[in-house]
Legacy VTK file of the C-alpha trace (Angstrom):
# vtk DataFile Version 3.0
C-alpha trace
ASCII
DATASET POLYDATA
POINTS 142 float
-9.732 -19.765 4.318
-6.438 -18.752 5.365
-5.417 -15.003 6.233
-3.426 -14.863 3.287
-6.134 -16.419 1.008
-7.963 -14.081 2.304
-5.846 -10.593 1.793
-5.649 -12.070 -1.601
-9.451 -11.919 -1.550
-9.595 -8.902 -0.227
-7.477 -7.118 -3.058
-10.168 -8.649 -6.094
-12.911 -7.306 -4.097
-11.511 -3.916 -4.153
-10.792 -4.129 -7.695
-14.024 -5.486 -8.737
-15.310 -2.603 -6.780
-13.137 -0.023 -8.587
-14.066 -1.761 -11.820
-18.080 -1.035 -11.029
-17.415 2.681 -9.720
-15.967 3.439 -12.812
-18.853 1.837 -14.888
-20.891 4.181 -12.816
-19.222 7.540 -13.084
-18.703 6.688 -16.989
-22.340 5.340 -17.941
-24.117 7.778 -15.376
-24.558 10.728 -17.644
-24.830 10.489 -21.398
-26.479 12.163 -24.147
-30.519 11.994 -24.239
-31.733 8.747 -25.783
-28.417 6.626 -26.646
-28.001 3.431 -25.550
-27.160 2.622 -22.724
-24.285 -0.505 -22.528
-24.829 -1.160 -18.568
-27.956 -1.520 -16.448
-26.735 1.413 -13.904
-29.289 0.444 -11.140
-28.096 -3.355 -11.183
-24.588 -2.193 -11.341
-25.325 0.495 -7.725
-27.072 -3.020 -6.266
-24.185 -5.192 -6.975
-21.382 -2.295 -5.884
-23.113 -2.565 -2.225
-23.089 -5.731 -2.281
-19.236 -5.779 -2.618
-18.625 -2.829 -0.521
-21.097 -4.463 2.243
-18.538 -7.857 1.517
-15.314 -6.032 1.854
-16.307 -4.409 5.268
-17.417 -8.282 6.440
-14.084 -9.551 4.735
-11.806 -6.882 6.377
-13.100 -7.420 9.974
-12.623 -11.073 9.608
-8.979 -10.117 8.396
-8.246 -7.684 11.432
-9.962 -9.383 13.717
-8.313 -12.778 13.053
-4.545 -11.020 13.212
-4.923 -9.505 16.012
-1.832 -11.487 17.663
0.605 -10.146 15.259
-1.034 -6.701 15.015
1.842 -5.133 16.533
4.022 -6.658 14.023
2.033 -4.981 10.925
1.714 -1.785 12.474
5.881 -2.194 13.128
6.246 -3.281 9.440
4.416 -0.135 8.286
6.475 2.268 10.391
9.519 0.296 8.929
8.164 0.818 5.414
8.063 4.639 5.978
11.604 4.791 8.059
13.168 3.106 5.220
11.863 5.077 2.344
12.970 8.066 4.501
16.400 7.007 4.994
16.100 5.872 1.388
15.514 9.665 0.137
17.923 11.688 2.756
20.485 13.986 0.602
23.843 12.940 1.999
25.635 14.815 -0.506
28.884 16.249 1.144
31.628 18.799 -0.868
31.338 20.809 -3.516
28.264 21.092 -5.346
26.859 22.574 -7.858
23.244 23.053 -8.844
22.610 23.109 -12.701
20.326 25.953 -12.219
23.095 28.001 -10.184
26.341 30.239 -11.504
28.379 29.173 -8.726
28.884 26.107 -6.270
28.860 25.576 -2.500
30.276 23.467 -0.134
27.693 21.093 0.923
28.155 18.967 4.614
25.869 15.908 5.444
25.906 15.016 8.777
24.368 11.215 7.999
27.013 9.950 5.160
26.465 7.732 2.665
28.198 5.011 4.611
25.714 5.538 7.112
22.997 5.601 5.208
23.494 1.895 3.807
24.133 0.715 6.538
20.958 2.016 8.189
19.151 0.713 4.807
20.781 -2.642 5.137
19.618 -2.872 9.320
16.005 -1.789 8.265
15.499 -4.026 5.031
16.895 -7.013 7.796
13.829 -6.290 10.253
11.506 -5.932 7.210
12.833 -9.131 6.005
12.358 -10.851 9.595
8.794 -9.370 10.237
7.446 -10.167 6.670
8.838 -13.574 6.809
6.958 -13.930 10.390
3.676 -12.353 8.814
3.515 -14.553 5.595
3.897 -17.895 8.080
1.128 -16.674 10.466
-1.174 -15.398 7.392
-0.828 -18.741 5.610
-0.924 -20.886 8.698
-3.941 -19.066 10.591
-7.809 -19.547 9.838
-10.230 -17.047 9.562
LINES 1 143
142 0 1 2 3 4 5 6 7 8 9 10 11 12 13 14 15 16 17 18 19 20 21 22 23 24 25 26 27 28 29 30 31 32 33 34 35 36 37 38 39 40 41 42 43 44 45 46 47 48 49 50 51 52 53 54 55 56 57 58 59 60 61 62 63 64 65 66 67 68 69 70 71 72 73 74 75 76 77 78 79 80 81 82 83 84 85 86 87 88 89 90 91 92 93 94 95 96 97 98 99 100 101 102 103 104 105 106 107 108 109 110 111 112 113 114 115 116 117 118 119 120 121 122 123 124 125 126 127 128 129 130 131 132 133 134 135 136 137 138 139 140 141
């Protein structure tokens, strides 16, 4: 199984495991007597089973990409620097808040212009790193 198999792996697991939480926190208490649509003590057995799989599946993961571990914690920092630039208020002149009777003069020191072009060097080095990560995770055994 490759890495990426195996992230892909990873994400059913945690879904499956969502899936049977919820069965549990829904079907745990219900009024005296009425049916009952899930075996609740099967259900507990089989979430620890899948939460004892996903802790066996994500060590293989980390432990496997540990050569390019510098280059997902660098595409995560990335991720948050760009949605940061992403949401800085460059508005400059006059504005004029809807909630306001009267306007100010508003000065961004970061323009637009710089802005984009800090959004279009960012997305480049996400672009680079992801395309280095998807080769490694599809090319590397775990």
């Amino acid at each position: 199984m490759t890495i990426a198999q195996a992230l892909k792996e990873k994400n059913k697991k945690v879904s499956k495991i969502q899936k049977l939480w919820s069965r549990i926190s829904q079907h745990n208490s219900s009024i005296e007597g009425a049916e009952k649509p899930y075996d609740l003590e099967a259900t507990w057995e089989e979430y620890n089973a899948e939460v004892t799989s996903l802790i066996e599946l994500k060590t293989k993961i980390h432990t496997a990409s540990a050569p390019v571990r510098d280059q997902i914690f660098t595409l995560s920092e990335l991720k948050t620097k760009v949605n940061n630039v992403r949401s800085l208020n460059t508005t400059n002149g006059r504005y004029r808040d809807r909630y306001a009777d009267d306007s100010v003069e508003m000065e961004a020191h970061f323009d637009i212009k710089w802005k984009d072009s800090q959004m279009d060097l960012i997305e480049g080095q996400l672009d680079a790193i992801q395309e280095k990560l998807d080769h490694f995770n599809n090319t590397t055994q775990i």
